[in-house]
N, C-alpha and C positions, 0 to 999 in steps of 0.2 A: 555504864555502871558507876554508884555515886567513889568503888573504891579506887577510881583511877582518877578520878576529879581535880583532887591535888597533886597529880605526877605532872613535876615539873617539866618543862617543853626541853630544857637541856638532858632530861631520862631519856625522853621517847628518843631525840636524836642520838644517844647513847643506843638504844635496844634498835635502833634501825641498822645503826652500822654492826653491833654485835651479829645482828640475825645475817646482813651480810657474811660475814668473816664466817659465821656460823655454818653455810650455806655451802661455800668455796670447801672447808676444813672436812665437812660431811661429805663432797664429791670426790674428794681425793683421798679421804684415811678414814671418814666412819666420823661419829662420835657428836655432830652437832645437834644436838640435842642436850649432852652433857654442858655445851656451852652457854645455851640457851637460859634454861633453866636456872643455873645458879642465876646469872645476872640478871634473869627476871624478879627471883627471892631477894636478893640488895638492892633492887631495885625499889623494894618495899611493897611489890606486886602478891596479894595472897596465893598461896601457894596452890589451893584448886583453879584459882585464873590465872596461874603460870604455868601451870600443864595442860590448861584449856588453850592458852595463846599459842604452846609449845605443838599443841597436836596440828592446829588450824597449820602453823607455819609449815610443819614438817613437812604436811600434806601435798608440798607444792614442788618442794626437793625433791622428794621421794617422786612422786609423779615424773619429771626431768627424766628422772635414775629408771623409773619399768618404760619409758619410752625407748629411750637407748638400750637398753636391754632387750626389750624386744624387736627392735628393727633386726639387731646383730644374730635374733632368732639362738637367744641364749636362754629360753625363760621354760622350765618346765610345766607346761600348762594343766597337764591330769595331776601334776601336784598342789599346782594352784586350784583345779577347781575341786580336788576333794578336803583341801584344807582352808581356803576360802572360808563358808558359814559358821564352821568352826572357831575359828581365829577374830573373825568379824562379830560374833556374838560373845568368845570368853573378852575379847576386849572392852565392849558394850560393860558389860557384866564388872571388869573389872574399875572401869571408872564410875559407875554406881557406886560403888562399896568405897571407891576413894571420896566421893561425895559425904561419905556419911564419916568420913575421919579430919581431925581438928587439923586447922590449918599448918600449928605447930609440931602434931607428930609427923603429917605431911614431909615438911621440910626437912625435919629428922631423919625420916626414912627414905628421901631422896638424897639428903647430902652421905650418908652411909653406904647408899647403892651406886652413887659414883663413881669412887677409885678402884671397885672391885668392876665396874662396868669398863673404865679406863683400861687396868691391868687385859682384859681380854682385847680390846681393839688395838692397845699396843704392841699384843703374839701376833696379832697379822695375819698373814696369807699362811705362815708358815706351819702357824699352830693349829690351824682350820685344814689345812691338807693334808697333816700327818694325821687326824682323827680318821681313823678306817673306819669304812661302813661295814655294819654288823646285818646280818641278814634277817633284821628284823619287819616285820607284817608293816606294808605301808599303811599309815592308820591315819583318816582324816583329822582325829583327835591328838595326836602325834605333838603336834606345834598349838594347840589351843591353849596350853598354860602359859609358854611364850607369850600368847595374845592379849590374856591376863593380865600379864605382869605388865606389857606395856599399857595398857588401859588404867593399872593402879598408880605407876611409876613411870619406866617407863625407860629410861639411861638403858645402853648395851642391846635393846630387845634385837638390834638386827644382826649384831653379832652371834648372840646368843642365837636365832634364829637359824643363821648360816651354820653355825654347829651341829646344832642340832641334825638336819637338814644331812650333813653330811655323815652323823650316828647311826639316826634313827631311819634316815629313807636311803641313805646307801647314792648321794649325788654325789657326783665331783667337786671339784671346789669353785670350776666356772660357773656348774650350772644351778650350786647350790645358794653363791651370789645373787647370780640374777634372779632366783625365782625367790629368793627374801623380798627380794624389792614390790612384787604388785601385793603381796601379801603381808608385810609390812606397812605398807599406803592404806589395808585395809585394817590395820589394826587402830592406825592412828586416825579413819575414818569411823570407827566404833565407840574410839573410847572420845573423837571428838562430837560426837552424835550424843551419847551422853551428856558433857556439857553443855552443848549448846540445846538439850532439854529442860535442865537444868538456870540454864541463862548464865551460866560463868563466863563465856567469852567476850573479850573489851574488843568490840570491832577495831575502835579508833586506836588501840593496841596493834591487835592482830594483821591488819590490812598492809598497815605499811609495812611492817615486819615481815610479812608474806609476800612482798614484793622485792623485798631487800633480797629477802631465801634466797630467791628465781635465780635473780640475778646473780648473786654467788657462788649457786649451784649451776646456773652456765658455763660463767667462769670460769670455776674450780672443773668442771668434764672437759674444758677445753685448755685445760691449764697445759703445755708443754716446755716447764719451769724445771731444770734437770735437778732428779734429787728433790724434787716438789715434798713426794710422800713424807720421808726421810725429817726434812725441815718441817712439815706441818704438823709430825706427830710430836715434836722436841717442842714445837711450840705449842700445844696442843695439853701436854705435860705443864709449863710455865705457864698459862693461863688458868686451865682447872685449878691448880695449887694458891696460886692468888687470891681466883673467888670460893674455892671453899675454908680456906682459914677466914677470907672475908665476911663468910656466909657464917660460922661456926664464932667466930669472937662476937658478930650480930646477936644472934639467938642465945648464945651464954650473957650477952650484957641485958635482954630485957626481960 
């Protein structure tokens, strides 16, 4: 795509090592996505082919995350397959309709949904367990707005998910984890199916960037760095804060 033409060769090896870091950060505390994204938007990346880049990459982490999940036979599968086309079609759906919004309200309403995405993966395990499950009707449609929002935007969706998850379907907090994750994969499979109809995704972006993830995201599941979680989220904090006053004095100066 002619918008990536001019990204200087010092960016891409900048978004290769972020999608790293990105990758490790997301296997051990959630949230690379959030880190993604900014430094794709300063990077001077339009902001529909920084969510188009951001899906392709996720897709590879994420993948890692329902493999290990399911070896360990942690994955609710009659919740995945009644909220599967659900979630796979509001996501579709939702990245449509972000297609049709301006680049600039885009980034607006992604650097907004950050900190509020942040604040929830920094409650953690602790805030996700104390939500009791309410005996409500397991409803395939249950998580389909979740799959939305990640197809529009997109920061938090697996948090938000596993919330949910443990609300509205009455799971534990292990197995409401693991079964985010294939359904999840399918969200970011929907709303990057979208783009790539579209034509928004920069291969020569995304490939490398989606190798960096892998990698990362091995990494980081095989990280046994004492206090790993703990340290990634504090940095985790200091980085967001950087690129989005980075991102925010951008878009206020042009």
């Amino acid at each position: 795509m002619e918008q990536v033409q001019s990204l200087a060769t010092h960016w891409l090896l900048i978004l290769v090592v972020v999608a790293f870091f990105a990758g490790y950060v997301d296997a051990i505390a959630g949230g690379g996505g959030m880190i993604l994204i900014p430094a794709l938007l300063f990077a001077g990346i339009p902001a529909v082919a920084a969510m188009a880049a951001n899906k392709i990459v996720a897709m590879s982490g994420t993948a890692i995350a329902v493999v290990k999940f399911a070896l360990a036979r942690q994955v609710n599968w009659k919740v995945v397959a009644w909220s599967a086309l659900p979630c796979l079609l509001a996501s579709y759906l939702g990245g449509r309709v972000a297609l049709h919004m301006s680049d600039e309200l885009l980034a607006w309403a992604i650097l907004i949904c950050i900190p509020i995405a942040l604040y929830f993966v920094l409650r953690g395990k602790q805030a996700i367990k104390a939500e009791e499950g309410a005996s409500a009707k397991k409803s395939p449609l249950a998580l389909a707005p979740i799959g939305f929002y990640d197809g529009l935007l997109g920061p938090g969706t697996g948090t938000y998910m596993t919330i949910a998850m443990r609300r509205v379907l009455s799971l534990d907090y292990l197995q409401a984890t693991a079964t985010t994750k294939p359904l999840n994969l399918l969200t970011n499979v929907g709303a990057a199916i979208a783009f790539l109809f579209a034509g928004k995704v920069i291969w020569s972006l995304a490939l490398p960037m989606l190798l960096a993830n892998m990698a990362g995201a091995w990494l980081g599941s095989h990280s046994a760095i004492r206090n790993g979680e703990k340290f990634i989220r504090y940095m985790l904090i200091v980085v967001l804060t950087v690129m989005l006053v980075a991102n925010l004095f951008k878009l206020l100066m042009e």
